[in-house]
C-alpha positions in Angstrom: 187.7 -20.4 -86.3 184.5 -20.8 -84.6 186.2 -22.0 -81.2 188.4 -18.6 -81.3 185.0 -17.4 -81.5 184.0 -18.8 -78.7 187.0 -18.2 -76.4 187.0 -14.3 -77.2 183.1 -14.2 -76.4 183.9 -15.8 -72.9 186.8 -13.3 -72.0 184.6 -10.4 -73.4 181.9 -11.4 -70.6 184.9 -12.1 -68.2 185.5 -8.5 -68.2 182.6 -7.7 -68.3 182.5 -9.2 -64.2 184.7 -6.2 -63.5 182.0 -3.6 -63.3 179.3 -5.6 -62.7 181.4 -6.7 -59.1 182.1 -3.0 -58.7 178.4 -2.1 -59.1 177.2 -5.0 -56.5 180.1 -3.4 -54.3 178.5 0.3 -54.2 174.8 -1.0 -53.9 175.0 -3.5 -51.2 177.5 -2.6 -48.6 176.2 -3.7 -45.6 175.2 -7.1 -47.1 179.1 -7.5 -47.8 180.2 -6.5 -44.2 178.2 -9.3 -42.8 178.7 -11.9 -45.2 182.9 -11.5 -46.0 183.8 -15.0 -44.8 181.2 -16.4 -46.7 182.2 -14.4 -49.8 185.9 -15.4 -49.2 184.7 -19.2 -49.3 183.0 -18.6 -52.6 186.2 -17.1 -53.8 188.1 -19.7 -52.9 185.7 -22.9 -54.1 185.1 -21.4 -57.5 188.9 -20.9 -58.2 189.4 -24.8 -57.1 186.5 -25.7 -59.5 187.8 -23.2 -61.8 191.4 -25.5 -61.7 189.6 -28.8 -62.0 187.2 -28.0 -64.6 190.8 -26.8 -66.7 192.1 -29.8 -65.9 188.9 -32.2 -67.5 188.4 -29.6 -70.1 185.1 -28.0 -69.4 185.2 -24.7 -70.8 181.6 -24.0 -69.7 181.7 -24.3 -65.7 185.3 -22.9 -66.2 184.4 -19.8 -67.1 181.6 -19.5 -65.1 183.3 -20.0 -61.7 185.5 -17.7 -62.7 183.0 -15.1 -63.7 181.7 -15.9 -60.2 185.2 -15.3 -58.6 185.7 -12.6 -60.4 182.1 -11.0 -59.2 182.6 -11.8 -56.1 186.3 -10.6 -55.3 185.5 -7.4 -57.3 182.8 -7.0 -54.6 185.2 -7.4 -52.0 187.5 -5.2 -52.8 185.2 -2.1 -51.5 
């Protein structure tokens, strides 16, 4: 029971990267003109660690590299 806990916890602040990328979108535009290649390789390396740390079963850095990819897309989507 307490691991259903857990795993509902970490997609509640999964969401929760939604807005939060959305805000970071409308307050710092011209930071995300200059810097789009370097966001895309962020996207891109936390969604590969994302995959490996599924694979070993690391729940932790899992879901925080995809919080990060999910930040950081939302961002680029502005």
């Amino acid at each position: 029971m307490q691991e259903v806990y857990k795993l509902l916890i970490s997609i509640g602040i999964l969401a929760l990267g939604f807005p939060i990328g959305s805000l970071l979108a409308k307050r710092t535009e011209e930071e995300l003109f200059k810097g789009r290649k370097w966001f895309k390789l962020i996207i891109i390396l936390s969604l590969i660690g994302g995959i490996v740390s599924l694979i070993l079963r690391n729940d932790f850095l899992l879901f925080s590299l995809l919080f990060i990819s999910i930040v950081t897309s939302r961002s680029m989507k502005k």
